[in-house]
N, C-alpha and C positions, 0 to 999 in steps of 0.2 A: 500681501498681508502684513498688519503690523502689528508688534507686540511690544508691550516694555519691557525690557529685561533688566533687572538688576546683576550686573556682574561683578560686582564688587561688594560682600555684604561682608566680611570680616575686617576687624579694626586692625590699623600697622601698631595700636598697643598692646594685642595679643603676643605679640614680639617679643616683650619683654614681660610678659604677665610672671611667670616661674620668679621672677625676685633675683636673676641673675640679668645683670649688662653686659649685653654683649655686645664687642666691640663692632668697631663702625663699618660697613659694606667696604672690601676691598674692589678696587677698578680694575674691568681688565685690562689686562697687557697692553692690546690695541685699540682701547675703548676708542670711539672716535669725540672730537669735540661737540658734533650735534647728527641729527638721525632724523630724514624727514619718512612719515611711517605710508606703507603703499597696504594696498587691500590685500589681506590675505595675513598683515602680520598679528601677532599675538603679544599682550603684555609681557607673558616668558622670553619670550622670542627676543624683543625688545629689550628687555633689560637684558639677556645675555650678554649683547653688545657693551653694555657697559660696566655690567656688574661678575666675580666670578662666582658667587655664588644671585643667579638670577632669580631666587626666589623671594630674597629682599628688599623686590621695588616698592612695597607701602614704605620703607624705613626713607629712601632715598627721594621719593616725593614727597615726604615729609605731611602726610595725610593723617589727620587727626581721625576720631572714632566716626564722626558723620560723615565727614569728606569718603572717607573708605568705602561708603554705601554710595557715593557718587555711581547712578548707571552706566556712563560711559564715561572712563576717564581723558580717551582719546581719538579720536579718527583718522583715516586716510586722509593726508594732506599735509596735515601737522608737523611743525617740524621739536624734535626732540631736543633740548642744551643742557648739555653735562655739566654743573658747578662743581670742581674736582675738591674743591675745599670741604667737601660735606663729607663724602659728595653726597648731591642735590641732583635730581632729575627734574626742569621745568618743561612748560611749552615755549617755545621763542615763537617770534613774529619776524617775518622779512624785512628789511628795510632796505630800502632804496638807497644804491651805492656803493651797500657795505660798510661793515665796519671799521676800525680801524685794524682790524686782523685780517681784514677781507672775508669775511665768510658771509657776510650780506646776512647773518641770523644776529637777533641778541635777544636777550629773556625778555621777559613780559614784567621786569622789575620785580618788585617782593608779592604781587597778586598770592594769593595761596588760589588754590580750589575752592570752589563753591558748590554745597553738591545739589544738582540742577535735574529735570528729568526732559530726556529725550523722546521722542517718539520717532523710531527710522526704523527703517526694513533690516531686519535681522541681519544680513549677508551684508551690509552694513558696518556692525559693531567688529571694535576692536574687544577680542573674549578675553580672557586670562591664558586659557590654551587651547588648541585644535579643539573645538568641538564637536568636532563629526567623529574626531578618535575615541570619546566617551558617549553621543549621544545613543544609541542603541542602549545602552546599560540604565541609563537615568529610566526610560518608560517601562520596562520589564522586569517581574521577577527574578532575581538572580540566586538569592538564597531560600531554601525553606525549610524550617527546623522542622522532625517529625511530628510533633505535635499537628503542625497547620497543617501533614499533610494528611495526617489522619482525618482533620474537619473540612478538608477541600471538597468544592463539588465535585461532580463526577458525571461525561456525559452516559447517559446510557442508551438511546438510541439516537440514528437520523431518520428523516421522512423518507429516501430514497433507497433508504437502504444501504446506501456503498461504502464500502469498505474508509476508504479515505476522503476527505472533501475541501472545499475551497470557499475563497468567498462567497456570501452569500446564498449557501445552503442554511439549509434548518436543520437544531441540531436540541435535543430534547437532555433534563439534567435532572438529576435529584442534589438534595441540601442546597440548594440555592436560595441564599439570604434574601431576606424579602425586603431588604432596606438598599439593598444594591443590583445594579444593572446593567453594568459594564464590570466583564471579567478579563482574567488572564488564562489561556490554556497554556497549559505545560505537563513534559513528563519531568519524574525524578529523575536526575543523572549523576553524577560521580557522587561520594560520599567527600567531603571537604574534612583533611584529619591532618592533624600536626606530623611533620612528615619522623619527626622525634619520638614525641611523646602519644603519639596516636591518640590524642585528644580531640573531639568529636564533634566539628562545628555545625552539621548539619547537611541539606544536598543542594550540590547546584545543578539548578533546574535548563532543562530544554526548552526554551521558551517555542510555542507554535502559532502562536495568533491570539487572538480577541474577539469574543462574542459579547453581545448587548439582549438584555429581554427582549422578547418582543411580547409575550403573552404569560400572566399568571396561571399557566397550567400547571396540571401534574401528572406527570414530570413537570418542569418550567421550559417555555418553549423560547429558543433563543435564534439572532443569525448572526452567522462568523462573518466578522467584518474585516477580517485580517486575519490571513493563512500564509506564515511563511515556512511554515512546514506541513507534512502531509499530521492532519486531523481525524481521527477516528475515538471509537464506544470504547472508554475504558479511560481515556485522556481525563484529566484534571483540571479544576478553577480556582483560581483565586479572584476575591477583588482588584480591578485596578487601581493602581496610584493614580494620580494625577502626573501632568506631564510635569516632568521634575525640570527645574533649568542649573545649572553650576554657578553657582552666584556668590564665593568664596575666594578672596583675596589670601592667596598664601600664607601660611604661617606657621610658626615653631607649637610644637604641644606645650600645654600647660603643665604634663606630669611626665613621667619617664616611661617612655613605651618603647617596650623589646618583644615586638613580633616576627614572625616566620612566613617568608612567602609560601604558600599551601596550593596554587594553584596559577596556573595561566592556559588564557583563552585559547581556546581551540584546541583544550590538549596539550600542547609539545610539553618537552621537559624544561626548555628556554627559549629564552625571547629577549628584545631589543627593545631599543628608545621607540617612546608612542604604543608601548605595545600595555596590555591592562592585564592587571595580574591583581589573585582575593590573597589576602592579609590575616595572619591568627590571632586579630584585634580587631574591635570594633565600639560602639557604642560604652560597653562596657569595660573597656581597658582603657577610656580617655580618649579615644578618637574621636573627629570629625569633621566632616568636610572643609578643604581647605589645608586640611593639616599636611606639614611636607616630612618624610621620612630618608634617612639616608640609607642606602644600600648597601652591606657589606657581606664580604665571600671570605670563608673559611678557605685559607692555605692550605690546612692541614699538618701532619706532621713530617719531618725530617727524620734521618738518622744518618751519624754521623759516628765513624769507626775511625778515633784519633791514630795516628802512625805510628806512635809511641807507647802508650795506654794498652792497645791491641782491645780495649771493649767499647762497644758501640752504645750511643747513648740517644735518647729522642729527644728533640727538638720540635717543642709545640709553637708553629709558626702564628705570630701576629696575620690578626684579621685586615682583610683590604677594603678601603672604602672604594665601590668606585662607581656610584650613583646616585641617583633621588628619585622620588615618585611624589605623585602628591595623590591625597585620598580626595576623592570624588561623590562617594555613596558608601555609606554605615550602617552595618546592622549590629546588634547585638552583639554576636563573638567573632561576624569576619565582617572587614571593608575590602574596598578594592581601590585599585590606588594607578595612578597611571606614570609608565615609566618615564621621564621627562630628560633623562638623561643618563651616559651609562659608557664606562670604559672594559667591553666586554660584554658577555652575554649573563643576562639574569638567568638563576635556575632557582626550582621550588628547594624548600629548604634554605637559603639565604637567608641573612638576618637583617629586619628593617628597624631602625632604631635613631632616636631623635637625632638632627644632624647638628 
């Protein structure tokens, strides 16, 4: 099957949009002189290697606002050349012999990017990140304020009667929109609240499957096309989205956002690199996709009882940075953001704030 995907749709001048310059991408330690890229790796992934903060490979390809929208900027095969003087990220070309460094690569001289469109098999494309680590999240409901859950349909019987069902049962619904055909089932699950301020984002849902009309009745008659959880009389509808793709080139927010991690997937209290965790910002605090946030943990306080003194005094310890996420999918007052990197384990209650 093939698709085109755009994975690149934000410009490396969002970069600097805020009015502040920031200086130039430092190199890693061990960056290497060139990087030929094999299946499987990721833009992040890639620029690690050369960059220490890996979220600033638009600045170091030096990709203008169109170029950024380039669908694929790289493939398996290709080989990676670091210009340390920028630094610069080019594609080189093999040449026969070698160089005179010996490395048999040299650039493709001052070519810039051209942005072109591809048509290749997904499993193919070099993405920005893991995309299997966020795809579940892009198709599905993940937030839903009370309001929509008050106007959600609602199934109220199946033809068979039983209790739970699966694909391809019939499954009968009241309020179902007459301009839509393709739903979301879900129950309500956790309530999503500032772990502080008990501020009230709304519920992340249990997603269960997807039904399609099949008949204008009334009720409206539908079959569940997808059951990955047990379905039963009482369960919930929303419209579906369409199938969302990640198609955001990293980058710094335009305002000053100071959010609070409020949850992570599957529950725990913490989690690790690659792992996706909701945000007490969204839409409306200046987030959106693409945007990168950095991670930081409260120390906490100290007290220290001098030897001399004899009275003990507190010590409010500075905050630790010691990760990033990047936000994936935005709503209103929460996004979700995926961990990308992390010295230690994330916990809710963190503070996510421009890096």
């Amino acid at each position: 099957m093939f698709r085109i995907i755009s994975f690149l749709a934000a410009s490396a001048a969002a970069l600097i949009c805020t009015g502040v310059q920031a200086a130039p991408p430092a190199i890693a330690a061990d960056a290497p002189d060139s990087y030929t890229v094999v299946k499987g790796d990721t833009l992040w992934g890639i620029s690690a290697r050369f960059l220490q903060e890996p979220w600033r490979w638009p600045e170091v390809w030096r990709m203008s606002k169109n170029q950024a929208r380039d669908p694929h900027l790289i493939y398996p095969g290709q080989v990676i050349v670091l210009d340390r003087r920028g630094p610069y990220l080019q594609i080189g070309k093999v040449v026969s012999g070698g160089t005179a460094k010996g490395s048999g690569i040299e650039p493709m001289g001052d070519a810039r990017l051209q942005p072109k469109i591809y048509q290749t098999p997904v499993d193919e494309a070099v993405s920005t990140i893991p995309l299997k680590s966020i795809a579940p999240f892009l198709i599905r409901p993940l937030v839903v304020e009370t309001s929509s859950i008050d106007g959600a349909a609602t199934i109220v019987a199946t033809e068979t009667n039983r209790v739970y069902l699966a694909q391809g049962d019939t499954v009968f619904a009241r309020d179902v929109r007459a301009d839509v055909d393709k739903w979301a089932i879900f129950r309500p699950g956790k309530l999503l609240a500032d772990p502080v301020g008990g501020k009230r984002f709304g519920y992340e849902v249990q997603y269960l499957g997807s039904a399609r009309v099949t008949e204008r009745t009334d009720p409206v008659t539908l079959e569940i096309v997808e059951a990955v959880e047990e379905i039963g009389t009482g369960d919930l509808m929303l419209p579906t989205e369409d199938d969302l793709v990640f198609s955001y080139a990293p980058h710094a927010p335009g305002e000053i956002v100071d959010a609070k991690l409020i949850s992570i997937y599957r529950g725990v209290a913490e989690t690790g690199k690659l792992n996706v965790v909701a945000l007490s910002a969204g839409k409306l605090g200046g987030l959106e996709p693409g945007h990168v946030l950095a991670l930081f943990r409260d120390r906490g306080t100290a007290v220290y009882k001098g030897e001399s003194a004899g009275v003990a005094k507190a010590h409010a310890l500075p905050e630790k940075r010691y990760g990033s996420v990047l936000v994936f999918r935005v709503f209103d007052n929460v996004s979700y953001a995926l961990i990308m990197n992390t010295d230690g384990q994330a916990a809710i209650g963190d503070a996510a704030r421009n890096p």
